[in-house]
Backbone as CSV, one residue per row, in Angstrom:
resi,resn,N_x,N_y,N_z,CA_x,CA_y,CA_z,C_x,C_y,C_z
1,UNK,-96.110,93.637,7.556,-95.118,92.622,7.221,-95.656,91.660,6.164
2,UNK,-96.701,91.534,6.184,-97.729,90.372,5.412,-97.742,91.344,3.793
3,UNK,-98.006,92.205,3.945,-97.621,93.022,2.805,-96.105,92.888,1.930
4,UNK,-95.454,93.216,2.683,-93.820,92.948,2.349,-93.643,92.163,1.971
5,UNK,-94.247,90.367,2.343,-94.249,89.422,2.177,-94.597,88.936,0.934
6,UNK,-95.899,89.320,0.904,-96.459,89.343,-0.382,-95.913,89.817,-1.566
7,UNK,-95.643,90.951,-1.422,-94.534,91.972,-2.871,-93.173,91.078,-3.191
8,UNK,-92.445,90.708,-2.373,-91.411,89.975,-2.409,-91.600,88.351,-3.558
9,UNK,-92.566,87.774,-2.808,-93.143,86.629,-3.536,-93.578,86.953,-4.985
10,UNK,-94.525,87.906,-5.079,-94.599,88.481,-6.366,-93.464,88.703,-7.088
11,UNK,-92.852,89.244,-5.989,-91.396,89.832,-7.879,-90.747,88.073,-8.199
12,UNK,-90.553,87.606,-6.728,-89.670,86.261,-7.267,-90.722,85.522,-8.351
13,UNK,-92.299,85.545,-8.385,-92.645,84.349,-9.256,-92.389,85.321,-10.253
14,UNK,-92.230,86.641,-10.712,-92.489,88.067,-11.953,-90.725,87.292,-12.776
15,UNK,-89.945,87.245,-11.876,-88.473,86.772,-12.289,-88.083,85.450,-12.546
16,UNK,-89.140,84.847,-12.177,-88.652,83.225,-12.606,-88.575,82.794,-13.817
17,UNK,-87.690,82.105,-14.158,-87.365,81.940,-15.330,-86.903,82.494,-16.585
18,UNK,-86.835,83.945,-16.155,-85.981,84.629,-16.945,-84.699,84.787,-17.556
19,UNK,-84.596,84.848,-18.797,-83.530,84.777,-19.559,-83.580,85.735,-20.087
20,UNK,-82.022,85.957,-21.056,-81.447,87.349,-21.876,-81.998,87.177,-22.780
21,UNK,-82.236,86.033,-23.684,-83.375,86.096,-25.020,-84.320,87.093,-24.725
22,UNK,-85.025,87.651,-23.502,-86.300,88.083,-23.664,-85.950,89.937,-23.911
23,UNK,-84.112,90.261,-23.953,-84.449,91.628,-23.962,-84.029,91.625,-25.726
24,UNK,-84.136,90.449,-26.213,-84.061,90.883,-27.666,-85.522,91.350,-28.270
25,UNK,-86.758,90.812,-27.496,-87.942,91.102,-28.048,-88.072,92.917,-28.128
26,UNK,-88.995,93.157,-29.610,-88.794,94.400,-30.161,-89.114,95.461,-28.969
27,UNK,-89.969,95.417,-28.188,-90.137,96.436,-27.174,-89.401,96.698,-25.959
28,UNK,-88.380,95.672,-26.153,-87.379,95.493,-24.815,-85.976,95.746,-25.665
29,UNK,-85.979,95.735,-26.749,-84.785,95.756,-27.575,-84.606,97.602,-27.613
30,UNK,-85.510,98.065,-27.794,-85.694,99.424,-27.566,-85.818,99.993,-25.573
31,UNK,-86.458,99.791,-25.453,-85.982,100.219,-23.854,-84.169,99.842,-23.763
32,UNK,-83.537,98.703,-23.923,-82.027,98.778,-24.105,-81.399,99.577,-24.706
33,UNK,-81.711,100.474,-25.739,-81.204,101.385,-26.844,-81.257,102.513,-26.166
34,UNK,-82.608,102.889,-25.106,-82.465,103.862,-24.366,-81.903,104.296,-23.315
35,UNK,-81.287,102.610,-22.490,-81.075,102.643,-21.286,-79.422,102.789,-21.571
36,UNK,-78.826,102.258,-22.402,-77.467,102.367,-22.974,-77.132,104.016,-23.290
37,UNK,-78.132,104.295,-24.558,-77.461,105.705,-25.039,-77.653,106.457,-23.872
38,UNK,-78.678,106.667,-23.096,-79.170,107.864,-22.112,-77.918,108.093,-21.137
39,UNK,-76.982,106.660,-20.707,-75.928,106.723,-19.970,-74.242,107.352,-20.558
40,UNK,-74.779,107.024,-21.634,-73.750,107.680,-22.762,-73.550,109.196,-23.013
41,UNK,-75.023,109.512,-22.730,-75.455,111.009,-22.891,-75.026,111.933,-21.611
42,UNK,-75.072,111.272,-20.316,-74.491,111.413,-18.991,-73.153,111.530,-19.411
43,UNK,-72.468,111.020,-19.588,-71.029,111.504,-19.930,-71.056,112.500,-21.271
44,UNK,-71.211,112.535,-22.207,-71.467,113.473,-23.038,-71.558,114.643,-22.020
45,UNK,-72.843,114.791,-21.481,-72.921,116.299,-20.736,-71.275,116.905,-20.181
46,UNK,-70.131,116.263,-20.124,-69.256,116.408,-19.680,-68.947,116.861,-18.044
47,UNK,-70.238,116.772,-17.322,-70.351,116.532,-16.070,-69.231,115.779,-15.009
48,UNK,-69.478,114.739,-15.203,-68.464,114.031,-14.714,-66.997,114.550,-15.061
49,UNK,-66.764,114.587,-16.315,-65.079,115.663,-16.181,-65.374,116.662,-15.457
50,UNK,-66.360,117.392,-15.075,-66.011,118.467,-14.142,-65.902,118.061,-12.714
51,UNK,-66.636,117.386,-12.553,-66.610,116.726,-11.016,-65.300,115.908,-10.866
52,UNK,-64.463,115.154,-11.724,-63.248,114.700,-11.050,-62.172,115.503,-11.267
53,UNK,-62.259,116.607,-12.542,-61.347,117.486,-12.876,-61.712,119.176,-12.307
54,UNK,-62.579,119.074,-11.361,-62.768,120.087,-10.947,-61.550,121.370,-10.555
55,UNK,-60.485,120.958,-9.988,-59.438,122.340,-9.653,-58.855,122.869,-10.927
56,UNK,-58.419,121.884,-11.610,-58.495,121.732,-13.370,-59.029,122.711,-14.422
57,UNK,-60.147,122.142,-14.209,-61.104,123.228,-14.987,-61.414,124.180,-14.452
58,UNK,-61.638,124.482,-12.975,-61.574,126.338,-12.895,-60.355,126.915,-12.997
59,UNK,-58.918,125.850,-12.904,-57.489,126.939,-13.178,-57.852,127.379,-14.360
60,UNK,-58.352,126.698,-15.562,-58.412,126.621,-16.498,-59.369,127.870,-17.596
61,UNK,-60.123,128.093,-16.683,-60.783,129.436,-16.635,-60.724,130.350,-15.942
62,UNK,-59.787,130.456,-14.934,-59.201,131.631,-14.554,-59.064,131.758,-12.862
63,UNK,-59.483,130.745,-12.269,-59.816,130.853,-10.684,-58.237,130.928,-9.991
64,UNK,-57.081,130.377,-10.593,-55.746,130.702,-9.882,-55.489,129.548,-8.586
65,UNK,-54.943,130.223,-7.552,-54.792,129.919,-6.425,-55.964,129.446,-5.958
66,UNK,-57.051,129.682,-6.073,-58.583,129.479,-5.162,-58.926,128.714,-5.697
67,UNK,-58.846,127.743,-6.875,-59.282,126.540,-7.681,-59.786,125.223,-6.774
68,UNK,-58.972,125.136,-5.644,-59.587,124.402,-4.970,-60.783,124.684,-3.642
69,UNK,-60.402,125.903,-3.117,-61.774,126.284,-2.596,-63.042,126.366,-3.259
70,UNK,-62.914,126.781,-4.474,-64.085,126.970,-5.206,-64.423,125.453,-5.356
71,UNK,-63.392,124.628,-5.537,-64.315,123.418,-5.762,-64.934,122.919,-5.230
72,UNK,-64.443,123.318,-3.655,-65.747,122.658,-2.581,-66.949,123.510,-2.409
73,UNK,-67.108,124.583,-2.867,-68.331,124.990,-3.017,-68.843,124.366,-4.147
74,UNK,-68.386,124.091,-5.216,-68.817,123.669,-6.580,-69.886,122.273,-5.539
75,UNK,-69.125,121.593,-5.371,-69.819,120.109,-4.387,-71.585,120.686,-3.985
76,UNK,-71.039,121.649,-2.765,-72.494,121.972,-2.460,-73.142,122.480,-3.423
77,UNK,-73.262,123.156,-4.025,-73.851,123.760,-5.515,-74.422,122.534,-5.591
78,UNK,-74.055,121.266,-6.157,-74.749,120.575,-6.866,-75.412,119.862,-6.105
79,UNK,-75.280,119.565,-4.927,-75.797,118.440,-3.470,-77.213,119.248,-3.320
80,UNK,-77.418,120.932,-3.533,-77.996,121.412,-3.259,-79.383,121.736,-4.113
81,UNK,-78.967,121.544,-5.415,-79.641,122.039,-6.769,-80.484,120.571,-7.062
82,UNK,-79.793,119.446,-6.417,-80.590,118.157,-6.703,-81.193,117.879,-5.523
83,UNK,-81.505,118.290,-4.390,-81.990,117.990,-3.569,-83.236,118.647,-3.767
84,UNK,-83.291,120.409,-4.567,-84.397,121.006,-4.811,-85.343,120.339,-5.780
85,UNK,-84.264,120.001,-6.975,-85.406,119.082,-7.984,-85.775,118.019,-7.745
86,UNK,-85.336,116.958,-6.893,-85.468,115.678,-6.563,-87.178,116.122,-5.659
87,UNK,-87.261,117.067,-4.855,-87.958,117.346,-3.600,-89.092,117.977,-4.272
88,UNK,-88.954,119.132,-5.341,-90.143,120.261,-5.832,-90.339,120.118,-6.895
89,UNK,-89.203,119.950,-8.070,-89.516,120.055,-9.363,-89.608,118.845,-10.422
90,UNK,-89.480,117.572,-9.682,-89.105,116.302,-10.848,-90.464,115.947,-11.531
91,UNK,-91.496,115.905,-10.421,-93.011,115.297,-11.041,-93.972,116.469,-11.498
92,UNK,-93.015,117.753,-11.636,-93.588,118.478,-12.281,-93.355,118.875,-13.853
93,UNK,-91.821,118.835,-13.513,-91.539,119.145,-15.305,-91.353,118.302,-16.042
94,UNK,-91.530,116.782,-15.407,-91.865,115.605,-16.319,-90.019,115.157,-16.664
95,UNK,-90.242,113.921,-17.128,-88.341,113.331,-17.504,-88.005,113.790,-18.490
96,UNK,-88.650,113.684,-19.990,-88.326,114.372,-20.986,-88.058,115.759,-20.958
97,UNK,-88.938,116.287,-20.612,-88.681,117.933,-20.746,-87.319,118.557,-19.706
98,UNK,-87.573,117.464,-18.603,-86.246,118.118,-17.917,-84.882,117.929,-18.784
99,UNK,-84.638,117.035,-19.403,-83.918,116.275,-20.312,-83.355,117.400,-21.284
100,UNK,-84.399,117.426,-22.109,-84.478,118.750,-22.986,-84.042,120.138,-22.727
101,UNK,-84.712,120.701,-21.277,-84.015,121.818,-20.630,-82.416,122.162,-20.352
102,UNK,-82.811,120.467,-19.495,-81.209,120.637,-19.353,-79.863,120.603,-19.973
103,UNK,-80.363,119.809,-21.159,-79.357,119.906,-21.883,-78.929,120.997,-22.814
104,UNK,-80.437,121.710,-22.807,-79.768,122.945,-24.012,-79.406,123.784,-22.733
105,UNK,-79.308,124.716,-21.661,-78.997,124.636,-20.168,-77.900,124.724,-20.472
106,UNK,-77.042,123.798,-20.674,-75.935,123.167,-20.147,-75.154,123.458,-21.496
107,UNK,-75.623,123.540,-22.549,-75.119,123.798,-23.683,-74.615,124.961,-23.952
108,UNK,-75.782,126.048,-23.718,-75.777,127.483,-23.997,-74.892,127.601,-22.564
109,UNK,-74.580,127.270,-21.419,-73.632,127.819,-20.409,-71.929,127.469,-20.816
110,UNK,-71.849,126.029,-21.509,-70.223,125.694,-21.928,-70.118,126.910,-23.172
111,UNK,-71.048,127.295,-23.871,-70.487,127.602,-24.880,-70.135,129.448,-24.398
112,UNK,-70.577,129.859,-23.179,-70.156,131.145,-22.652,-69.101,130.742,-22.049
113,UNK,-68.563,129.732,-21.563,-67.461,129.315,-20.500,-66.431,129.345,-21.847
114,UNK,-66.805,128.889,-22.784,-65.629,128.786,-23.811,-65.436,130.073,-24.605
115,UNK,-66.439,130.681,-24.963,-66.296,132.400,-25.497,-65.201,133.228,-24.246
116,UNK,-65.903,133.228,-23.377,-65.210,133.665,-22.301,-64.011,133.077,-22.336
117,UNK,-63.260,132.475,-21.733,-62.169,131.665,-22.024,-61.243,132.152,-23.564
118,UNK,-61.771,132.165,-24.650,-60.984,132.575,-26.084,-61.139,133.742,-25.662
119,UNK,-61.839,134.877,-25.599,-61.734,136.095,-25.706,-60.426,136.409,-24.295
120,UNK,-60.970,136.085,-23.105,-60.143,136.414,-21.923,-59.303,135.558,-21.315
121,UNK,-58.538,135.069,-21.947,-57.367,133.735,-21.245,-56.901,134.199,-20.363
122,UNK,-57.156,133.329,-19.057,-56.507,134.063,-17.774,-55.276,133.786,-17.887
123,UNK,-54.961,134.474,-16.845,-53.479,134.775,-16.727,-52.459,133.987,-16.031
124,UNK,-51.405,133.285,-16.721,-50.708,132.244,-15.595,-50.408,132.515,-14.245
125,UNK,-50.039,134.062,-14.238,-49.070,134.212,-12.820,-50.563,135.482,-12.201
126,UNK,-51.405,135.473,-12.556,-52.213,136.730,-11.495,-52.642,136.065,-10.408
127,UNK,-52.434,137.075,-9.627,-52.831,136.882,-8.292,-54.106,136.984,-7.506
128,UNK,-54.908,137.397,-8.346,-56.482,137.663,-7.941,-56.965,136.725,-9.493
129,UNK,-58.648,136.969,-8.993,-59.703,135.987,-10.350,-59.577,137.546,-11.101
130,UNK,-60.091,137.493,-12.081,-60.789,138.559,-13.227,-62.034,138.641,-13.005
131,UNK,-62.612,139.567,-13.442,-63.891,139.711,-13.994,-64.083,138.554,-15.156
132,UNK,-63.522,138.729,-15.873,-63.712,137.236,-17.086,-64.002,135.888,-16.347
133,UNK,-62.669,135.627,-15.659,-62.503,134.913,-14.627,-64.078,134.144,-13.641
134,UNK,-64.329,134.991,-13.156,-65.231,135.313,-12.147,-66.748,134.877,-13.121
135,UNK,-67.212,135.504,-13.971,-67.758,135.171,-15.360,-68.178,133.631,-15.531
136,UNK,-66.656,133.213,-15.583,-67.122,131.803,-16.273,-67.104,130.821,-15.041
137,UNK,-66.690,131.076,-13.698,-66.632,130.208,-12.653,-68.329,130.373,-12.645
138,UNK,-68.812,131.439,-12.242,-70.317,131.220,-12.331,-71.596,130.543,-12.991
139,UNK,-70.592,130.573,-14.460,-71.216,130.019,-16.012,-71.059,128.236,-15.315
140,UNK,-69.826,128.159,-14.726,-69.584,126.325,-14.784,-70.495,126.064,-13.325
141,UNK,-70.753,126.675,-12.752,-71.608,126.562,-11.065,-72.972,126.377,-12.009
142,UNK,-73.641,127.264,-12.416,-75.481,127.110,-13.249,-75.180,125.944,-14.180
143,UNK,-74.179,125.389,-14.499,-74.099,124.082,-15.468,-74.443,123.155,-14.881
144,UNK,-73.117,123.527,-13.632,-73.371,122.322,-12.848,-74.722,121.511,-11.990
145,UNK,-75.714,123.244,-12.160,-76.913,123.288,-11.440,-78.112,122.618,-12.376
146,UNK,-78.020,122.803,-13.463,-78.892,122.774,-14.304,-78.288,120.987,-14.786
147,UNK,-77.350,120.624,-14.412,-77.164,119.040,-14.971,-77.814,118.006,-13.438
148,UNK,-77.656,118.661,-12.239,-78.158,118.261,-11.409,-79.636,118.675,-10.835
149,UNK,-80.476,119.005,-11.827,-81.480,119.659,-12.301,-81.980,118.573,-13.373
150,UNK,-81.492,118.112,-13.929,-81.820,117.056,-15.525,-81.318,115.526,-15.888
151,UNK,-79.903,115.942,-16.201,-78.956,114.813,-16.483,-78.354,113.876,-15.321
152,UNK,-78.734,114.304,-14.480,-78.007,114.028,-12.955,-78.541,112.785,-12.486
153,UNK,-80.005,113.260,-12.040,-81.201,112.385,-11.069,-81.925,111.648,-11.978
154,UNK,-82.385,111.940,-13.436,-83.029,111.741,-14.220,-82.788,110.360,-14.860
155,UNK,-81.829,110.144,-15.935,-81.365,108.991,-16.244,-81.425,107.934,-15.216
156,UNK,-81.211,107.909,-13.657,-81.307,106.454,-12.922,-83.099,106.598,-12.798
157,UNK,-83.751,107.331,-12.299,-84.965,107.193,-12.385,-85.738,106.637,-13.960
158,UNK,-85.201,107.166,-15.181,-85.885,106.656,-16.014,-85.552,105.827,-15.845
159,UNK,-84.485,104.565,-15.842,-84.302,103.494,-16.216,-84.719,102.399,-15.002
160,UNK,-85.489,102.434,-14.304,-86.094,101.919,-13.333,-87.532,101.967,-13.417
161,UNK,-87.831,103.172,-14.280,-89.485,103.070,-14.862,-89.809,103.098,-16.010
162,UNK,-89.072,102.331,-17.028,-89.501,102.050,-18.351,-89.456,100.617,-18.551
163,UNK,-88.533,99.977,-17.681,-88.550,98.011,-17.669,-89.918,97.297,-16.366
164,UNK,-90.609,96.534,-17.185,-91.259,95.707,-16.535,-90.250,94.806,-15.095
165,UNK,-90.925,94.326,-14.311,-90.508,93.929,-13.312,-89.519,92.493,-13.686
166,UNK,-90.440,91.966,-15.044,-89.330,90.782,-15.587,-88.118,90.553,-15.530
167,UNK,-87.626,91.776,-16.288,-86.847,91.758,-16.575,-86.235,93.523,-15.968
168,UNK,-86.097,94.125,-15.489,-85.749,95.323,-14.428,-84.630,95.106,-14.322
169,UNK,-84.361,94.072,-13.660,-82.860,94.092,-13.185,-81.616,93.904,-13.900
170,UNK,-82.138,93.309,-14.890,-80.486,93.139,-16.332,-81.295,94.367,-16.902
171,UNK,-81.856,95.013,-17.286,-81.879,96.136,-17.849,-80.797,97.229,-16.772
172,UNK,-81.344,97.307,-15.996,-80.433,98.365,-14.954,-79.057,97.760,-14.603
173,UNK,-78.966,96.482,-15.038,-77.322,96.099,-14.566,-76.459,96.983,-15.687
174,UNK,-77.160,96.278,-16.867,-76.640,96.655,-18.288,-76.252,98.244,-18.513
175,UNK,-77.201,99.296,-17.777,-77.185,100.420,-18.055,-76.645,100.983,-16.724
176,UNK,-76.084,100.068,-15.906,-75.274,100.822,-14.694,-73.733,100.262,-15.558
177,UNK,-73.937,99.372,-16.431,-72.157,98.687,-16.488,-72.189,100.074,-18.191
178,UNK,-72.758,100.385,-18.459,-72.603,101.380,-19.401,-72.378,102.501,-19.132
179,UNK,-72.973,103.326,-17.803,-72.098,104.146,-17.319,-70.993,104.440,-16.896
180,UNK,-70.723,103.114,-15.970,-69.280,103.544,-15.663,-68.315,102.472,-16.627
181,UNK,-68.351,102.246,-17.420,-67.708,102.075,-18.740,-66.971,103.411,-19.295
182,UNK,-68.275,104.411,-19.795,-67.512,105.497,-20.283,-67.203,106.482,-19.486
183,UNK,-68.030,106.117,-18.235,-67.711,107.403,-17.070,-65.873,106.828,-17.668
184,UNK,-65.367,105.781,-17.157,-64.335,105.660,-17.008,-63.472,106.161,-18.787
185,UNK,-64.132,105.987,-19.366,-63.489,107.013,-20.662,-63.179,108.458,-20.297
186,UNK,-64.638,108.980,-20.217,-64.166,110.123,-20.162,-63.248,110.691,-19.461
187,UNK,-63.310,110.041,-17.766,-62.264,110.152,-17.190,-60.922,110.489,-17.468
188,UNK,-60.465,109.620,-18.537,-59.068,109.380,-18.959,-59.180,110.365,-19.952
189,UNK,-59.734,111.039,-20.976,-59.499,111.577,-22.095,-60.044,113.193,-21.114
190,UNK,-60.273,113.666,-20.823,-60.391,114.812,-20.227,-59.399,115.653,-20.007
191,UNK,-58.242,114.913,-18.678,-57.224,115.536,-18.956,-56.291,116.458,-20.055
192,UNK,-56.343,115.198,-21.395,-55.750,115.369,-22.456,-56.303,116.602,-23.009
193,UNK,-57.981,116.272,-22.955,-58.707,117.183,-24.066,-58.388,119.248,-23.324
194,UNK,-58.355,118.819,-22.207,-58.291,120.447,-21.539,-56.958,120.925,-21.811
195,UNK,-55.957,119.952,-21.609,-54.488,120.489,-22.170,-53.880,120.667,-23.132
196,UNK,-55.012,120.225,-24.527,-54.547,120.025,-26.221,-55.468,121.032,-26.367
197,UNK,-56.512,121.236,-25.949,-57.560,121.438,-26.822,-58.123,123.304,-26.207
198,UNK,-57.535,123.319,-24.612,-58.356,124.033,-23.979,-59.729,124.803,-23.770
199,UNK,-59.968,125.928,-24.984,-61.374,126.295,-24.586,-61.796,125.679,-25.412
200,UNK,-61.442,124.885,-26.217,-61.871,124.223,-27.150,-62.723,122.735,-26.248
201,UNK,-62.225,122.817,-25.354,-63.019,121.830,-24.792,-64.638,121.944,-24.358
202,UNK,-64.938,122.777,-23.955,-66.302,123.620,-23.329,-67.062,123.876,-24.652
203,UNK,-66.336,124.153,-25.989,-67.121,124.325,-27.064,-67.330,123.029,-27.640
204,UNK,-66.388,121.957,-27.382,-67.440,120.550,-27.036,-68.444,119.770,-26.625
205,UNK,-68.199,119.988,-25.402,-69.300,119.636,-24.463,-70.787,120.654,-24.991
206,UNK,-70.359,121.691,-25.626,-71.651,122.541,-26.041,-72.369,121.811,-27.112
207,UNK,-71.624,121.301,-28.040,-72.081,120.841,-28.991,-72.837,119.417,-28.158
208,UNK,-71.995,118.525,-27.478,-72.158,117.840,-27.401,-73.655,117.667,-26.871
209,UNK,-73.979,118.365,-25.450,-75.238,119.232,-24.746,-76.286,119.089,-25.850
210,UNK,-76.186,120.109,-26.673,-77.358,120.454,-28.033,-77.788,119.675,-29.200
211,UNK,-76.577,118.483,-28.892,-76.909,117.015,-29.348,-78.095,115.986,-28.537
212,UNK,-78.304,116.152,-27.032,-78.441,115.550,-26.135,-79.904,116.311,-26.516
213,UNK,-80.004,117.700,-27.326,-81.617,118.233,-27.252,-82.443,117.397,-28.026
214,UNK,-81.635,116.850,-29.107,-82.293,116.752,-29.815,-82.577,115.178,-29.479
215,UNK,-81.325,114.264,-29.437,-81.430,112.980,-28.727,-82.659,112.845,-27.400
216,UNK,-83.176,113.795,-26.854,-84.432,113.602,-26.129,-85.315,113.247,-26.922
217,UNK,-85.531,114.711,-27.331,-86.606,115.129,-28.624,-87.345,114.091,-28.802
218,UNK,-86.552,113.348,-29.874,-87.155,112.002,-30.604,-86.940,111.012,-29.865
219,UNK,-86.628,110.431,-29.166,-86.607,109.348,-28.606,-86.756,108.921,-26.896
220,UNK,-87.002,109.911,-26.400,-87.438,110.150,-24.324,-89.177,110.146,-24.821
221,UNK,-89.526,108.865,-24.430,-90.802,108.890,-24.096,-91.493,109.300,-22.915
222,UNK,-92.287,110.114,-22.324,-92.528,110.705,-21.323,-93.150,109.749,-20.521
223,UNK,-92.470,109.417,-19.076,-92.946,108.332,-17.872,-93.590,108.796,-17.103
224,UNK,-93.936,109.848,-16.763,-94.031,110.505,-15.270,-95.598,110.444,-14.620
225,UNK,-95.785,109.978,-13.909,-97.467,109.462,-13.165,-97.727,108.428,-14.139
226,UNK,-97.024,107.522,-14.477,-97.471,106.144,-15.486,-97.646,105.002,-14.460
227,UNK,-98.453,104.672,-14.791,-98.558,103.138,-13.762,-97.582,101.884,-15.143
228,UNK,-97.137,100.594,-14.085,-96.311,99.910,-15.500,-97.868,99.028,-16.388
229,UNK,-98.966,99.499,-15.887,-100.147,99.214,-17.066,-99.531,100.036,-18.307
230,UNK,-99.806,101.311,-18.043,-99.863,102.735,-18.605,-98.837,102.581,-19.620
231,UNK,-97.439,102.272,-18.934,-96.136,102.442,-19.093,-95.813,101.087,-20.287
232,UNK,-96.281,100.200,-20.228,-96.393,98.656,-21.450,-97.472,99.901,-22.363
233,UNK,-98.396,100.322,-22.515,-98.912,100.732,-23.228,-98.158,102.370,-24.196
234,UNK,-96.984,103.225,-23.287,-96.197,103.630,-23.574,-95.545,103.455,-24.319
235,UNK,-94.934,102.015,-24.470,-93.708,101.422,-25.441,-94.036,100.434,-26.633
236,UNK,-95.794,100.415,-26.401,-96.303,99.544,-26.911,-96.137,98.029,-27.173
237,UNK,-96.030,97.789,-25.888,-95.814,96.506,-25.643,-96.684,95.395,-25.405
238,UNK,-96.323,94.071,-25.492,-97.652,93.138,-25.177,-96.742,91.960,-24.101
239,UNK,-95.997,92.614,-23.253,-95.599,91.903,-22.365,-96.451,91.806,-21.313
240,UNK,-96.544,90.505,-20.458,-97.317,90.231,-19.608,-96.984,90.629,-17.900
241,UNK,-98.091,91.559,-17.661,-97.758,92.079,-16.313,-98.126,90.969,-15.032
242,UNK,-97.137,90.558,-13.938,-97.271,89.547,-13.399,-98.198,90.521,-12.308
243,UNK,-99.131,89.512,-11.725,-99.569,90.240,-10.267,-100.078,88.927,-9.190
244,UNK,-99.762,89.654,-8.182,-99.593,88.356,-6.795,-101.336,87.246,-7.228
245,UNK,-102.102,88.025,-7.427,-103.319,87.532,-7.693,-103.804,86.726,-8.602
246,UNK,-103.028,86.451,-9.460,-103.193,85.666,-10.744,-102.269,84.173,-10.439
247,UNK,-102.728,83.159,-10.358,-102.075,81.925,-10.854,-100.503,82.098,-11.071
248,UNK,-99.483,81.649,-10.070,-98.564,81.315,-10.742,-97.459,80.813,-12.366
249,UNK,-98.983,79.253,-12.763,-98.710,78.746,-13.460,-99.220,79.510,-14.680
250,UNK,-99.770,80.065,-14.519,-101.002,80.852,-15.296,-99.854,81.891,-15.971
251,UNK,-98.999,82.896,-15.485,-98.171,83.882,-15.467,-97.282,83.422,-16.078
252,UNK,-96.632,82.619,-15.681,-95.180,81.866,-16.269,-95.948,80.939,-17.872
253,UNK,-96.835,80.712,-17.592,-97.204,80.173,-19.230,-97.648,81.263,-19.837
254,UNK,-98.408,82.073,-19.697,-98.437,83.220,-20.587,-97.290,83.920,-21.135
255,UNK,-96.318,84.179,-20.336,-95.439,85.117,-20.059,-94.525,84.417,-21.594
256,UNK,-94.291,82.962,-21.355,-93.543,82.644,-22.672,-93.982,82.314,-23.731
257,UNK,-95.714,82.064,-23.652,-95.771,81.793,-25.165,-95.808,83.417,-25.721
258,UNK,-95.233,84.601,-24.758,-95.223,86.174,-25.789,-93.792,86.028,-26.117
259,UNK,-92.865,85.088,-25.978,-91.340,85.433,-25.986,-91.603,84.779,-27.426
């Protein structure tokens, strides 16, 4: 309990006195650039349109009548695929690279969901799936696996280990009110885009995906086994790390003559 105690006290003196001036400084101005676009990139993957437009998008590729059974398997599919990477694979393949995987992943699978789809337009009135059919329900299940594999778990974990304790919490407000900002875009334009656009939509999201490779690429700095010593030295920063052991007054005067 004396422990608990202690950590608690620490973050409150780490937060005192904090203001929004301090995420304009250049190394915090950049962690914001990342914590914004990366949530941006989450919708990009077009994930989320599949998850609220799910019966939708498999009529849409051919599933028929069963559009909604399949969708509740679609659910476990993904409950299941993030429970494996969350559990075996996250501190192994590192944030960036999962990033990277997943998005080309996810790229190269819309853009078979959409070949498939132009070549084999299912059929309004059949009564069974196709082989085509059948094809691309599988293609949108490994998407769905491979985004809950990368794009899924990834983005809230980075953005919880690239901000100092200072300032942590308006960084993650900022980049939770940026998700569901455009979550709530995409939301609304989805509909439209599957009913104007149809396979033309999936050859979106492909592009969009193989955008997201390269948007790692250059700019996902790799976090993974970083202590936030390690991690200020990551972003190259000269912000001051608070710790229970150091002087109060000591912390809070350092801390602003770096602002």
């Amino acid at each position: 309990m004396a422990e608990i105690l202690n950590g608690i006290e620490a973050e409150n003196q780490a937060t005192e006195g904090v203001s929004w001036k301090e995420l304009r400084q250049p190394t915090n101005r950049y962690r914001m650039f990342i914590t914004v676009t990366i949530q941006i990139g989450v919708q990009l993957t077009g994930n989320t349109s599949l998850a609220y437009y799910a019966p939708q998008i498999f009529q849409a590729v051919g599933a028929g009548q069963d559009s909604l059974l399949i969708s509740g398997f679609f659910g476990v599919v993904k409950v299941v695929a993030c429970f494996i990477f969350v559990v075996f694979l996250v501190e192994r393949i590192g944030r960036k690279w999962s990033l990277i995987l997943g998005a080309f992943l996810m790229g190269a699978l819309m853009l078979i969901v959409a070949l498939l789809s132009k070549t084999f337009p299912p059929e309004p009135n059949a009564t069974s799936i196709s082989s085509p059919g059948i094809a691309s329900i599988a293609m949108v299940y490994l998407e769905a696996m491979a985004y809950n594999m990368s794009w899924g778990p990834i983005p809230w974990l980075y953005m919880s280990e690239i901000f100092p304790t200072r300032i942590r919490e308006m960084g993650i407000a900022v980049g939770t009110a940026t998700q569901w900002l455009f979550n709530f875009v995409f939301s609304q334009a989805t509909p439209h885009a599957v009913d104007n656009m149809g396979w033309r939509t999936f050859l979106m999201f492909c592009i969009f995906n193989w955008a997201l490779v390269v948007y790692s690429w250059i700019f996902i700095k790799e976090t993974t086994g970083k202590s936030l010593e390690e991690m200020e030295q990551v972003f190259q920063s000269k912000v001051v790390l608070f710790h229970k052991d150091v002087p109060h007054e000591e912390n809070i005067e350092t801390a602003h003559e770096r602002e």
